[in-house]
mmCIF file as Biopython writes it, N, C-alpha, C and O atoms, coordinates in Angstrom:
data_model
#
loop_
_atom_site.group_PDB
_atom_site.id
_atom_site.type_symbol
_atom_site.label_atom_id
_atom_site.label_alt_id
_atom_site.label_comp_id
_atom_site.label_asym_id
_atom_site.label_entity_id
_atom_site.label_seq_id
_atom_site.pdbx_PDB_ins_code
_atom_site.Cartn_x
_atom_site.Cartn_y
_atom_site.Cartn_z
_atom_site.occupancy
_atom_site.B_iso_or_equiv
_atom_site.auth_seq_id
_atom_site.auth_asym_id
_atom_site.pdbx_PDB_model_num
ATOM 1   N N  . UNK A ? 1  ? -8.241  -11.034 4.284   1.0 0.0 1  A 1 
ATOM 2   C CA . UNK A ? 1  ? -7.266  -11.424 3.307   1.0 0.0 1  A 1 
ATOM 3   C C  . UNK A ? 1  ? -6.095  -12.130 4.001   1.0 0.0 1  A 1 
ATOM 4   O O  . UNK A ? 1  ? -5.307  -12.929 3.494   1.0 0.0 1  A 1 
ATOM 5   N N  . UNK A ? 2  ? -6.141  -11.650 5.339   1.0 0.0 2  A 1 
ATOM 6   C CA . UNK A ? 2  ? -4.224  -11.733 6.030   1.0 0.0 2  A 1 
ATOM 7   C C  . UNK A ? 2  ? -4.915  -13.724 6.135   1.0 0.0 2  A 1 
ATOM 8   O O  . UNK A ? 2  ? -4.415  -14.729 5.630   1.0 0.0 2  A 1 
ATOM 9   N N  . UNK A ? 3  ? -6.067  -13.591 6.913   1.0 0.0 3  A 1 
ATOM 10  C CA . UNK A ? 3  ? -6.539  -14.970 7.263   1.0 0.0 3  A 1 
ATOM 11  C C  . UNK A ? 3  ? -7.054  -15.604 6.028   1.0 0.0 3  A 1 
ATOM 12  O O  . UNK A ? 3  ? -7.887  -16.442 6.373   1.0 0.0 3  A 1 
ATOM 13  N N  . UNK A ? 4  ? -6.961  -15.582 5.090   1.0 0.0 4  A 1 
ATOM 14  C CA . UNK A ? 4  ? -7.635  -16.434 3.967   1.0 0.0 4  A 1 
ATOM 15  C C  . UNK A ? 4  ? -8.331  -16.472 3.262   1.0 0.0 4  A 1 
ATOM 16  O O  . UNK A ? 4  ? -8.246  -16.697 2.055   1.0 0.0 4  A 1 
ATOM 17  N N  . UNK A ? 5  ? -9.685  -16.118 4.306   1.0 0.0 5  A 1 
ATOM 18  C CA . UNK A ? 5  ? -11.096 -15.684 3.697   1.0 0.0 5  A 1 
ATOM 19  C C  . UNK A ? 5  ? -11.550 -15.018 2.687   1.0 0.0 5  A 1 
ATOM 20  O O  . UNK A ? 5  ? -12.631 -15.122 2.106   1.0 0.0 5  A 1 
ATOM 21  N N  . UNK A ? 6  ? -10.282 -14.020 2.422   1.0 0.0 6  A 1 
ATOM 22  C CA . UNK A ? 6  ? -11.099 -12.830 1.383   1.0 0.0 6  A 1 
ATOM 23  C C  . UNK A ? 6  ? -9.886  -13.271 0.277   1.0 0.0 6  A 1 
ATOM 24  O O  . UNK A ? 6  ? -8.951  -13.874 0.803   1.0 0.0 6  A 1 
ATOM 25  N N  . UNK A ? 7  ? -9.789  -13.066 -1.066  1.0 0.0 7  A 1 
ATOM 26  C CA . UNK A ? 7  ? -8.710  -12.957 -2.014  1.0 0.0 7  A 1 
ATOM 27  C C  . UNK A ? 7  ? -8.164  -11.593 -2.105  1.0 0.0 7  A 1 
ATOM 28  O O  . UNK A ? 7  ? -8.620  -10.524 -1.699  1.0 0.0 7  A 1 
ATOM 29  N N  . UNK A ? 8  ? -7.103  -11.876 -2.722  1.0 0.0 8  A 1 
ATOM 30  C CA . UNK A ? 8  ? -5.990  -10.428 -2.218  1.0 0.0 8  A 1 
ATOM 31  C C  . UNK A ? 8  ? -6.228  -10.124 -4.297  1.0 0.0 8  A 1 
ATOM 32  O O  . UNK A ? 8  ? -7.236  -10.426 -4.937  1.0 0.0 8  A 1 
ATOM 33  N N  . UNK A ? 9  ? -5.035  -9.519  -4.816  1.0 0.0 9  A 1 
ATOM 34  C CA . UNK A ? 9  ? -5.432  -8.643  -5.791  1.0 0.0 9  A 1 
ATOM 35  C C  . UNK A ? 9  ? -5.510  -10.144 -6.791  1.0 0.0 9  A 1 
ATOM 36  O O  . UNK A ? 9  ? -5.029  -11.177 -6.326  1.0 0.0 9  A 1 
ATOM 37  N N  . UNK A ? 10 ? -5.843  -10.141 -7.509  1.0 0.0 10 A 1 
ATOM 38  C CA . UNK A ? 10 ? -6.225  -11.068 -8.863  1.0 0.0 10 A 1 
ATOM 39  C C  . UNK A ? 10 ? -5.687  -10.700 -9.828  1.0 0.0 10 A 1 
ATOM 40  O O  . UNK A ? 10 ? -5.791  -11.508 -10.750 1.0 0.0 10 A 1 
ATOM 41  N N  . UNK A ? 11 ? -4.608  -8.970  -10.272 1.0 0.0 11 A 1 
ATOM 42  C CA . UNK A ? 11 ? -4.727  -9.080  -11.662 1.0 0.0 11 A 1 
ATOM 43  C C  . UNK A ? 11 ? -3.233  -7.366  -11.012 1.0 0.0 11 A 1 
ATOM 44  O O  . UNK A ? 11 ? -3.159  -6.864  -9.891  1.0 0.0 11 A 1 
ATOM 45  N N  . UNK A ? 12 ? -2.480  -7.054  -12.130 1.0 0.0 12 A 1 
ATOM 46  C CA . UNK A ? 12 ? -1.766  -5.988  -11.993 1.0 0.0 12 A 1 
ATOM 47  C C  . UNK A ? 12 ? -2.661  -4.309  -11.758 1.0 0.0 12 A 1 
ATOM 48  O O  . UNK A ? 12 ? -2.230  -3.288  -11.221 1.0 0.0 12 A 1 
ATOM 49  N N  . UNK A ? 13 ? -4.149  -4.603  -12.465 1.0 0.0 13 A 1 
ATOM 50  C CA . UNK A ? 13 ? -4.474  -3.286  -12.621 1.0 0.0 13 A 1 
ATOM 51  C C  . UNK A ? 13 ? -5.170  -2.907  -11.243 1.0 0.0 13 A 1 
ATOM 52  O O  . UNK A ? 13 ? -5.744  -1.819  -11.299 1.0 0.0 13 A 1 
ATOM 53  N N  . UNK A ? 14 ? -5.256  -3.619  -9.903  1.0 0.0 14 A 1 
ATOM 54  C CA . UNK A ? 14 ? -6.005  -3.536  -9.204  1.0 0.0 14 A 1 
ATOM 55  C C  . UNK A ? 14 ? -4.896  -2.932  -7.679  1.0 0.0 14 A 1 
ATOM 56  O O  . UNK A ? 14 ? -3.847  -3.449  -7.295  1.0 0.0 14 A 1 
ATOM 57  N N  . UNK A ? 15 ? -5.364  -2.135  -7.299  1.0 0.0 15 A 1 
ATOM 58  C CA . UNK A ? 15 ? -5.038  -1.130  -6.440  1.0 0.0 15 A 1 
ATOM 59  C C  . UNK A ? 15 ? -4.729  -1.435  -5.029  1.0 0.0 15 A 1 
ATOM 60  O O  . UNK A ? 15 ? -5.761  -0.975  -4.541  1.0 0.0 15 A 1 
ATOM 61  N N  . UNK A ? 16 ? -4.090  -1.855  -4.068  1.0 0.0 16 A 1 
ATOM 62  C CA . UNK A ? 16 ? -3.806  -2.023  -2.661  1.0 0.0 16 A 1 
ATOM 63  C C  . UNK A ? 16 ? -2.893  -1.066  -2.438  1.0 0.0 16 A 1 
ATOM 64  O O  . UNK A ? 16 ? -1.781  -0.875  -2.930  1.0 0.0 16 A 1 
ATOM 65  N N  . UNK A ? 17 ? -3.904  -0.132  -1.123  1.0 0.0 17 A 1 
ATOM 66  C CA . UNK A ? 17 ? -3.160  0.739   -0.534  1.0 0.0 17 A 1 
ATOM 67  C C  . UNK A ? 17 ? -3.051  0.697   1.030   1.0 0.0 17 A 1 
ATOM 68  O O  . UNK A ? 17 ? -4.117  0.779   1.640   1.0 0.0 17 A 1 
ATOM 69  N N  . UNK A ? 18 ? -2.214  0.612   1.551   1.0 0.0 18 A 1 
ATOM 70  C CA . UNK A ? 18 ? -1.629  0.548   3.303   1.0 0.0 18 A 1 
ATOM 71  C C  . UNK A ? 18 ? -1.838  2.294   4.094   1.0 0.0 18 A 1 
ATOM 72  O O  . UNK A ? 18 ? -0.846  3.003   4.264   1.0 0.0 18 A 1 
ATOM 73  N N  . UNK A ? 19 ? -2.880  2.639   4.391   1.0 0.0 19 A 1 
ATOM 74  C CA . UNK A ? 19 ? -2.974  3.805   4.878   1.0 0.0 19 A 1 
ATOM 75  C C  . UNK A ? 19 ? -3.025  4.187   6.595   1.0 0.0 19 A 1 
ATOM 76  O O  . UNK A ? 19 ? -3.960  4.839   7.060   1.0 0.0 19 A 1 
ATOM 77  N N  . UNK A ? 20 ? -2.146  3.797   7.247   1.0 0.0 20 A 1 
ATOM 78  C CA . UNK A ? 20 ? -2.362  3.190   8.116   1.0 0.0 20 A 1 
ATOM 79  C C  . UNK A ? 20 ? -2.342  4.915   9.304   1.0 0.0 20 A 1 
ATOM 80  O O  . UNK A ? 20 ? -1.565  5.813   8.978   1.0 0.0 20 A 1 
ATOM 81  N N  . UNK A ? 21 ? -3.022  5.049   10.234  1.0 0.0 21 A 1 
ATOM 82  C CA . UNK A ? 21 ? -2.990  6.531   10.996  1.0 0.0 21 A 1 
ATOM 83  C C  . UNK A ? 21 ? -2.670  5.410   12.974  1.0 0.0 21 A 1 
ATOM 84  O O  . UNK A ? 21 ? -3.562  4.847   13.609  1.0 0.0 21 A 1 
ATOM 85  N N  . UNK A ? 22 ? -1.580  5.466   13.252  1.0 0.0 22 A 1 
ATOM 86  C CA . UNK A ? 22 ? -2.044  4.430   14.518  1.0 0.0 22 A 1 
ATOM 87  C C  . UNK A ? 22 ? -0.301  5.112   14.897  1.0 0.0 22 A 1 
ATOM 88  O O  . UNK A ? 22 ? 0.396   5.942   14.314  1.0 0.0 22 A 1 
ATOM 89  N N  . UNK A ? 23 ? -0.123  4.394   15.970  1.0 0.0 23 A 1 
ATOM 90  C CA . UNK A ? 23 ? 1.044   4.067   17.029  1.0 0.0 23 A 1 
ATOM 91  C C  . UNK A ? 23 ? 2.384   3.725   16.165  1.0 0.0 23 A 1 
ATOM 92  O O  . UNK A ? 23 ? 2.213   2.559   15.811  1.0 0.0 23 A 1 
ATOM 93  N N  . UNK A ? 24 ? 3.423   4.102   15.742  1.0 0.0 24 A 1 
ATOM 94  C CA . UNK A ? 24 ? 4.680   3.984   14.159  1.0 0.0 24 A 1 
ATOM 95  C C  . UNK A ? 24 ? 5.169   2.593   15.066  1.0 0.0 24 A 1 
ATOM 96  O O  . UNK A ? 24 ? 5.864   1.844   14.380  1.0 0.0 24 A 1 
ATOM 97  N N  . UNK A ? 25 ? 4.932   2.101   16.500  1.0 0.0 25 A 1 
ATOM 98  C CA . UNK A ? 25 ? 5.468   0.797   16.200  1.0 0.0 25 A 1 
ATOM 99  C C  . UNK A ? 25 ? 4.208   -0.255  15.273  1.0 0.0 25 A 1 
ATOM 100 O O  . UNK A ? 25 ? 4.560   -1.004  14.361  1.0 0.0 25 A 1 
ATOM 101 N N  . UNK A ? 26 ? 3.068   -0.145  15.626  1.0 0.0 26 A 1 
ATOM 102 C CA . UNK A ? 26 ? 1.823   -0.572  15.088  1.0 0.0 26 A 1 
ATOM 103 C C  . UNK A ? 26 ? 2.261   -0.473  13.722  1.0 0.0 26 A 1 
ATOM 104 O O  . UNK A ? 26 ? 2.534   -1.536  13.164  1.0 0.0 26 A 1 
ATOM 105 N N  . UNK A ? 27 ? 2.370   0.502   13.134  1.0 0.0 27 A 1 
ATOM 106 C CA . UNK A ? 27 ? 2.300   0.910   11.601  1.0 0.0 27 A 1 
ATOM 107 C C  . UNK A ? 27 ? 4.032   0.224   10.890  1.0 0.0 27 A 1 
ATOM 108 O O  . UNK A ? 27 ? 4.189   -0.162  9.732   1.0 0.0 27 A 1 
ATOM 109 N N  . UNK A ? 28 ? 4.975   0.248   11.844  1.0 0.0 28 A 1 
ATOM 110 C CA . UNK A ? 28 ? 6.087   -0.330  11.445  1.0 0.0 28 A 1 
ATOM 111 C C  . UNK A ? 28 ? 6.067   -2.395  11.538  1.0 0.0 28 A 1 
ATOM 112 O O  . UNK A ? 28 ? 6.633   -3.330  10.972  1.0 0.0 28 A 1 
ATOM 113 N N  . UNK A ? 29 ? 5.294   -2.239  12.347  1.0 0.0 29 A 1 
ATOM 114 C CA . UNK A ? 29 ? 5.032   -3.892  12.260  1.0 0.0 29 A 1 
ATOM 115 C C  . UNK A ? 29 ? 3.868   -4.569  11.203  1.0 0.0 29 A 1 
ATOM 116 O O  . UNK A ? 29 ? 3.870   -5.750  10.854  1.0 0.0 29 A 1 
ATOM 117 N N  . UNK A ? 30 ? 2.896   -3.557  10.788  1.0 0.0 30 A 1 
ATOM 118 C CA . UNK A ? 30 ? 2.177   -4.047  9.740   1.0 0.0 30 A 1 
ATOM 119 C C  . UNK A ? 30 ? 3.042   -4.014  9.428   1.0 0.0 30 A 1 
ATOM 120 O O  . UNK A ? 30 ? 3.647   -5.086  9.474   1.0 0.0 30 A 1 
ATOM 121 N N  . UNK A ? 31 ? 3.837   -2.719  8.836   1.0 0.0 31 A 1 
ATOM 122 C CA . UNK A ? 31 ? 4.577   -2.842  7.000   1.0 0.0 31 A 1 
ATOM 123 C C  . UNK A ? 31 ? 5.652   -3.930  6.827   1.0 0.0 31 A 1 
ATOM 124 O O  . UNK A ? 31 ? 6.031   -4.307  5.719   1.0 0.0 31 A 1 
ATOM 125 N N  . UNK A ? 32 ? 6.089   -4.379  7.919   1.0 0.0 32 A 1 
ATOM 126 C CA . UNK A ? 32 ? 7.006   -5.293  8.102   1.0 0.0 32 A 1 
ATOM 127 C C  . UNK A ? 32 ? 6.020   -6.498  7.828   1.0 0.0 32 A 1 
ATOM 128 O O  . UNK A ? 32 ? 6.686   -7.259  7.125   1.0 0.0 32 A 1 
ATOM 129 N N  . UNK A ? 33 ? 5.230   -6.854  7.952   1.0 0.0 33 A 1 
ATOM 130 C CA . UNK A ? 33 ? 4.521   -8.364  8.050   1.0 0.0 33 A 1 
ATOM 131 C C  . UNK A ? 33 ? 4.101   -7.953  6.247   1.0 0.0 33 A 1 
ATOM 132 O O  . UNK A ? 33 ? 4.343   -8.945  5.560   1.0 0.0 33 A 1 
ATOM 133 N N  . UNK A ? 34 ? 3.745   -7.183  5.695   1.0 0.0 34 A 1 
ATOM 134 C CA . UNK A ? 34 ? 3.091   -6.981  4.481   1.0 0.0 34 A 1 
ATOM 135 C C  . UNK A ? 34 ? 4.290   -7.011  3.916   1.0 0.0 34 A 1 
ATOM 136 O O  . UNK A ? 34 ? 4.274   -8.059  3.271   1.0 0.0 34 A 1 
ATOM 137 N N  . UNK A ? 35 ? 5.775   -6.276  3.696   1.0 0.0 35 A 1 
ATOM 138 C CA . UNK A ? 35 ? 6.788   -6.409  3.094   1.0 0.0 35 A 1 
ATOM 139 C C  . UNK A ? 35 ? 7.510   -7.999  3.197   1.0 0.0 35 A 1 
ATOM 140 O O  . UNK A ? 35 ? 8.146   -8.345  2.201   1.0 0.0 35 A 1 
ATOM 141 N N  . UNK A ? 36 ? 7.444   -8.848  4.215   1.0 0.0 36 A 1 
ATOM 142 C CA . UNK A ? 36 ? 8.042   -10.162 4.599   1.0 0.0 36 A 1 
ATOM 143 C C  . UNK A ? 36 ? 6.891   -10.905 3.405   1.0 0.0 36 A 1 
ATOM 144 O O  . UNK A ? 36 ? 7.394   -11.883 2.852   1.0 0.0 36 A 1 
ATOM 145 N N  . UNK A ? 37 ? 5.710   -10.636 3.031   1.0 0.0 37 A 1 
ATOM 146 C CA . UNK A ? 37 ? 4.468   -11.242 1.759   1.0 0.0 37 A 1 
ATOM 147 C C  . UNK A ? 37 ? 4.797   -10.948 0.804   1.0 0.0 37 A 1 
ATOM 148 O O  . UNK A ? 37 ? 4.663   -11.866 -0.006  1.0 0.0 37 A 1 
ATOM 149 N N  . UNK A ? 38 ? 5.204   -10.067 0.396   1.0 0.0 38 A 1 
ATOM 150 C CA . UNK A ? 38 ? 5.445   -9.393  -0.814  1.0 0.0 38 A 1 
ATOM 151 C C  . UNK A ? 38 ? 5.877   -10.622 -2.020  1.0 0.0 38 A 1 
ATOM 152 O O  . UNK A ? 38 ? 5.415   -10.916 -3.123  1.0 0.0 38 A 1 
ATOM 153 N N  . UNK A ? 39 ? 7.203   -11.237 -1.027  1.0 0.0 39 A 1 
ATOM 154 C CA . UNK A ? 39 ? 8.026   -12.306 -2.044  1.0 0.0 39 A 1 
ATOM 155 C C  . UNK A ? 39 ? 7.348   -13.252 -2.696  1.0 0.0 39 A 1 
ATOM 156 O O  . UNK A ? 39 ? 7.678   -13.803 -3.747  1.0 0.0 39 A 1 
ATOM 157 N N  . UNK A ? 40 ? 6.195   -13.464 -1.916  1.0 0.0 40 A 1 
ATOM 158 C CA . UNK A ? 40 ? 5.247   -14.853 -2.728  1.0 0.0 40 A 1 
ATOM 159 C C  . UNK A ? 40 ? 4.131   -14.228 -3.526  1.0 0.0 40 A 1 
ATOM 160 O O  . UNK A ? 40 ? 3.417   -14.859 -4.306  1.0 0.0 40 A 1 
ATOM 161 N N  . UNK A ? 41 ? 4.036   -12.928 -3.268  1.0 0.0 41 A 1 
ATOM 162 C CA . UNK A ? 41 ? 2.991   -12.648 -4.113  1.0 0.0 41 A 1 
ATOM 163 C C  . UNK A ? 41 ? 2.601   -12.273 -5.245  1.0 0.0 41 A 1 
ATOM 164 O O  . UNK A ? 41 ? 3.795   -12.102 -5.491  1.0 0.0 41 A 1 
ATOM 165 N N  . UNK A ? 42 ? 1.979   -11.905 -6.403  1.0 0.0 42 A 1 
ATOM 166 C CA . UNK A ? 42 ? 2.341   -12.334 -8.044  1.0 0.0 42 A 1 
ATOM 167 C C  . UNK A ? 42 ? 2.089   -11.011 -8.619  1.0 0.0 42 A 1 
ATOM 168 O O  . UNK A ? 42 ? 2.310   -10.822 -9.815  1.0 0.0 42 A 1 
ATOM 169 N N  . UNK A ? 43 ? 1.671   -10.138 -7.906  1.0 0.0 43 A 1 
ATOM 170 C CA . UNK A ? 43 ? 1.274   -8.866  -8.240  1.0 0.0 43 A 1 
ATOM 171 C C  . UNK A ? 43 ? 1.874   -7.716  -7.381  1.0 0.0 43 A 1 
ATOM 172 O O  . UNK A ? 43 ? 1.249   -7.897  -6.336  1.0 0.0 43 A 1 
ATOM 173 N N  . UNK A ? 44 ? 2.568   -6.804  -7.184  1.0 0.0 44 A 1 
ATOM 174 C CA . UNK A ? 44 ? 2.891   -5.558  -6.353  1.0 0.0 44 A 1 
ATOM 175 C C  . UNK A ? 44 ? 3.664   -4.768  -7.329  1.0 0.0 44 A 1 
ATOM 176 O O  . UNK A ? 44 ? 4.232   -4.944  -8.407  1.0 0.0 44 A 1 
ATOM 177 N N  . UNK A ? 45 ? 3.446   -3.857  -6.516  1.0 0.0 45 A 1 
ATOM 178 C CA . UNK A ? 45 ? 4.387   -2.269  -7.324  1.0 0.0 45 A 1 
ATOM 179 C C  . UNK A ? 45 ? 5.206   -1.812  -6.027  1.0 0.0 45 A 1 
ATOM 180 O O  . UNK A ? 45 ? 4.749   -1.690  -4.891  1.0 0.0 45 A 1 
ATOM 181 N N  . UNK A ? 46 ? 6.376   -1.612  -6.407  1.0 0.0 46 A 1 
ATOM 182 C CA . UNK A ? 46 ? 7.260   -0.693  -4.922  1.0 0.0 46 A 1 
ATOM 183 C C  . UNK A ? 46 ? 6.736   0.692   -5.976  1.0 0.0 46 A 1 
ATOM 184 O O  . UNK A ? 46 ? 6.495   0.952   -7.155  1.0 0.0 46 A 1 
ATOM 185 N N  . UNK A ? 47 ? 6.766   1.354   -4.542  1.0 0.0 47 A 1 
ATOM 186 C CA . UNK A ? 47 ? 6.361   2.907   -4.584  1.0 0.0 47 A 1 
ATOM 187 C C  . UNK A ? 47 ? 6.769   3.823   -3.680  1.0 0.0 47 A 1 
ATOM 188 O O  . UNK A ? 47 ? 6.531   3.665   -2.482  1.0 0.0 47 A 1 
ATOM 189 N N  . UNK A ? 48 ? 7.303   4.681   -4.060  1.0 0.0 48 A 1 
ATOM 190 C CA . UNK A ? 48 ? 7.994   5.595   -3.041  1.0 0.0 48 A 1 
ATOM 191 C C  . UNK A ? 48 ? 6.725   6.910   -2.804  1.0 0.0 48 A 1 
ATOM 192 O O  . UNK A ? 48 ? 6.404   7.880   -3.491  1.0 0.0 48 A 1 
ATOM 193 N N  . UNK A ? 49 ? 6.166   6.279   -1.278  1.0 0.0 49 A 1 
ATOM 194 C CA . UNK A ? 49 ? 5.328   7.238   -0.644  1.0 0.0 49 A 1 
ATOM 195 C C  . UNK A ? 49 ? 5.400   8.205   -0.109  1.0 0.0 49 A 1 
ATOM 196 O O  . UNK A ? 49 ? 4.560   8.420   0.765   1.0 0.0 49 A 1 
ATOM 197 N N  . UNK A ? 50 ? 6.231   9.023   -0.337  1.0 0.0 50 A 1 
ATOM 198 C CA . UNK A ? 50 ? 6.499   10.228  0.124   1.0 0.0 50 A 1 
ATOM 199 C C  . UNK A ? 50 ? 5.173   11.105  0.358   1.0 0.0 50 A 1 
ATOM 200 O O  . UNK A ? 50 ? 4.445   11.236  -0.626  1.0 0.0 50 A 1 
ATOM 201 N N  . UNK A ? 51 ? 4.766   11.747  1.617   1.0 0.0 51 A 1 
ATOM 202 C CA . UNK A ? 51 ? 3.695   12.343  1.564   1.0 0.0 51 A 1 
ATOM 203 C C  . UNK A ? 51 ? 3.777   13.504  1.180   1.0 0.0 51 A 1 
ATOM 204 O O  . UNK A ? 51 ? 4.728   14.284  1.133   1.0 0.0 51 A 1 
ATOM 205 N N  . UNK A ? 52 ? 2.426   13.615  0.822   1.0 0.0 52 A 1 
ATOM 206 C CA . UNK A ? 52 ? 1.973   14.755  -0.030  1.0 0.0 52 A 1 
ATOM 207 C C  . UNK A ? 52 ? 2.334   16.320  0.913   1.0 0.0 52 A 1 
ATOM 208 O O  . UNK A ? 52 ? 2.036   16.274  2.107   1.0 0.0 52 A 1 
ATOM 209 N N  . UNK A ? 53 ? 2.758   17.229  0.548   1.0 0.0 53 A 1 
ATOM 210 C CA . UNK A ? 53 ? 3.121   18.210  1.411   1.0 0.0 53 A 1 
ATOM 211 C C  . UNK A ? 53 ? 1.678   19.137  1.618   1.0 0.0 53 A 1 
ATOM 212 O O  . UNK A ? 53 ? 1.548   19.907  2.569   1.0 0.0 53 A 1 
ATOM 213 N N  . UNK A ? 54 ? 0.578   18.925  0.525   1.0 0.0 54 A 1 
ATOM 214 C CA . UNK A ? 54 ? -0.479  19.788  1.071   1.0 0.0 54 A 1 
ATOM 215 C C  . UNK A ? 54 ? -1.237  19.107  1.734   1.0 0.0 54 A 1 
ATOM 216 O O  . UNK A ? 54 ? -1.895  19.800  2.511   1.0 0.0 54 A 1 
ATOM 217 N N  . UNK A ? 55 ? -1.527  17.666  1.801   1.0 0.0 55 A 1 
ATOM 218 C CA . UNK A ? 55 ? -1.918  16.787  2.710   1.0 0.0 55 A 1 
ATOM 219 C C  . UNK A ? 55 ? -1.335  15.517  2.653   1.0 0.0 55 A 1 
ATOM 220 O O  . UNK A ? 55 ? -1.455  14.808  1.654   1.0 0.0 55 A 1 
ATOM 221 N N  . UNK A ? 56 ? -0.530  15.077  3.936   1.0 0.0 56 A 1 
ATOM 222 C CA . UNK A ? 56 ? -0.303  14.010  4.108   1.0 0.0 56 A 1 
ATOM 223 C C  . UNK A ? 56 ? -1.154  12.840  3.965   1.0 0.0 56 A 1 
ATOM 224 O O  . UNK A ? 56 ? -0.854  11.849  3.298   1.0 0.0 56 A 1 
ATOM 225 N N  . UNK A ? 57 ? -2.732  13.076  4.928   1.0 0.0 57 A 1 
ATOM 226 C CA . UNK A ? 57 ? -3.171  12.497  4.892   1.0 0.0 57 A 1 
ATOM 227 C C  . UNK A ? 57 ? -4.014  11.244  3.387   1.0 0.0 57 A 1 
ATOM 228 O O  . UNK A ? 57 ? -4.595  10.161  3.325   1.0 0.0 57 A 1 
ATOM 229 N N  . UNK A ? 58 ? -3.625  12.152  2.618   1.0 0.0 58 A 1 
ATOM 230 C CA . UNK A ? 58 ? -4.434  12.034  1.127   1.0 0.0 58 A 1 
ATOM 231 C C  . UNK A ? 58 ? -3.118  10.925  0.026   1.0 0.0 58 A 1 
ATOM 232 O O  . UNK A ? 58 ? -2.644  11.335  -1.033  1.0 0.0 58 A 1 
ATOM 233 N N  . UNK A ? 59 ? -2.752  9.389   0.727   1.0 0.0 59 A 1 
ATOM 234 C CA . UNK A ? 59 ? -2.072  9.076   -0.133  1.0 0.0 59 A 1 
ATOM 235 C C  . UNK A ? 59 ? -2.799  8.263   -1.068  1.0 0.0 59 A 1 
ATOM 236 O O  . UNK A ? 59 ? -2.071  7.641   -1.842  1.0 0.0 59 A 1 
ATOM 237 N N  . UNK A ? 60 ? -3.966  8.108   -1.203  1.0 0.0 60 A 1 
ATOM 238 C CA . UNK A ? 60 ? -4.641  7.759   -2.369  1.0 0.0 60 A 1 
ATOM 239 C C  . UNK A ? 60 ? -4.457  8.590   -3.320  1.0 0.0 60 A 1 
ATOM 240 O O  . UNK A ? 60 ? -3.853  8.287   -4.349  1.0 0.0 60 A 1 
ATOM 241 N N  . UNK A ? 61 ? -4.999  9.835   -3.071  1.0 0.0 61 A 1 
ATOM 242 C CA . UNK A ? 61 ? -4.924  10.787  -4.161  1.0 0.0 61 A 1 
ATOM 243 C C  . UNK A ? 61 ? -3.467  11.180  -5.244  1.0 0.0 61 A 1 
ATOM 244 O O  . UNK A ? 61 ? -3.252  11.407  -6.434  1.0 0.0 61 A 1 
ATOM 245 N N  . UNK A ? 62 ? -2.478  11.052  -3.564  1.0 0.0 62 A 1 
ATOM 246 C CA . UNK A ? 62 ? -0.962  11.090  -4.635  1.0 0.0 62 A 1 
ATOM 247 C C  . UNK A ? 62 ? -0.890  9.840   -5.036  1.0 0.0 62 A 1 
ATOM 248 O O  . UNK A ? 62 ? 0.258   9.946   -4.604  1.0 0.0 62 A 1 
ATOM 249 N N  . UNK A ? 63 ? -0.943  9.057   -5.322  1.0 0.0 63 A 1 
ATOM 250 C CA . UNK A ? 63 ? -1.110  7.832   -6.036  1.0 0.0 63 A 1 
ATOM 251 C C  . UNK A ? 63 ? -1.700  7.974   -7.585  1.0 0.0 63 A 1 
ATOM 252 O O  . UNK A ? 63 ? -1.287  7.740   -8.720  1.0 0.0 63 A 1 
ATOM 253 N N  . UNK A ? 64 ? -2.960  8.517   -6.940  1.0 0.0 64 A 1 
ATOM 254 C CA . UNK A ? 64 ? -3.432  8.845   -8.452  1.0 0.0 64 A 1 
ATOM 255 C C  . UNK A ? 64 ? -3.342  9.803   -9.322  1.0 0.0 64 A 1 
ATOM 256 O O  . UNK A ? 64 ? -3.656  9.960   -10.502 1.0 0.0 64 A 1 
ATOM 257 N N  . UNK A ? 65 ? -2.782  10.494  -8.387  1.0 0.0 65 A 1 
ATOM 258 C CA . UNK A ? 65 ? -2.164  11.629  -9.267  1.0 0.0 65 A 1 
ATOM 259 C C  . UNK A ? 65 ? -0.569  10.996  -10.425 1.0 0.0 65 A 1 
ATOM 260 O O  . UNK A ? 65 ? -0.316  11.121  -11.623 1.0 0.0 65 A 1 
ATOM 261 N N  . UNK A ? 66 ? -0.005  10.479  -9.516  1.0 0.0 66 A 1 
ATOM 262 C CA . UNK A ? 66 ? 1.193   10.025  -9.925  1.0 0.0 66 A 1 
ATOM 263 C C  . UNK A ? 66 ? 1.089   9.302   -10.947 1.0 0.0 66 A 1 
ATOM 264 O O  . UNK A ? 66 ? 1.854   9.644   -11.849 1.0 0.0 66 A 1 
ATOM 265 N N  . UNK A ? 67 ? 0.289   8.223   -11.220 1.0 0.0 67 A 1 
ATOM 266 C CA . UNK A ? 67 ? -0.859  7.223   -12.545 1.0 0.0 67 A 1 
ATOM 267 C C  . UNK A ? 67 ? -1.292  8.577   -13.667 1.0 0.0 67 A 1 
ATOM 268 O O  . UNK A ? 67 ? -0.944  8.491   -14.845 1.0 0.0 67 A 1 
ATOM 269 N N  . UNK A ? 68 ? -1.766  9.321   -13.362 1.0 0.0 68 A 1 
ATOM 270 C CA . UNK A ? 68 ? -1.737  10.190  -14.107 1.0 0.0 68 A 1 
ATOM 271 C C  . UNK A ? 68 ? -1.126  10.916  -14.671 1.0 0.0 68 A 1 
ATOM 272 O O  . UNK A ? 68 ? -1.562  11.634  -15.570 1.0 0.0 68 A 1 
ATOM 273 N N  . UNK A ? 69 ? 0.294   10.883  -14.168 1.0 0.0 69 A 1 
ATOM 274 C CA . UNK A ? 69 ? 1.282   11.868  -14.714 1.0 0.0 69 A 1 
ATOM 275 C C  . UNK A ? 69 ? 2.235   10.517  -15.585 1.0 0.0 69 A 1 
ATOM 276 O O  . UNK A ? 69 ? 3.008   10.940  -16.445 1.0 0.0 69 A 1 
ATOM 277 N N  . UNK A ? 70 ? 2.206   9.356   -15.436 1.0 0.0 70 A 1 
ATOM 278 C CA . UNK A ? 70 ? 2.987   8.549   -15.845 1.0 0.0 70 A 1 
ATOM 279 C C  . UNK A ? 70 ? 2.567   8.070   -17.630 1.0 0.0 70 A 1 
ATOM 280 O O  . UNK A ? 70 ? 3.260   7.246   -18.227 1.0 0.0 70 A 1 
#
């Protein structure tokens, strides 16, 4: 997607999630290159990711949990 090849979301109902497990400068420089995109792009949601306290690891799930409670 970053290179071209693939298309990024097409429509509001479609889901991109950044789950990233690596090195916080690694993970602070994606989110920085993905937040600097944001401005041109026609579809996003800000979301406050706060992790989940019974598993961090599981931010899909609080996601969908959160869709569900809304």
């Amino acid at each position: 997607m970053i290179a071209g090849s693939a298309s990024g979301r097409t429509g509001p109902s479609q889901t991109t999630l950044f789950d990233s497990v690596g090195f916080a400068i690694e993970d602070f420089s994606a989110l920085r290159y993905v937040a600097d995109k944001l401005s041109a792009a026609p579809y996003f949601d800000e979301l406050d990711m706060l992790a989940d306290p019974d598993d961090p690891r599981d931010l899909f799930g609080m996601l969908m949990r959160a869709k569900g409670a809304a």
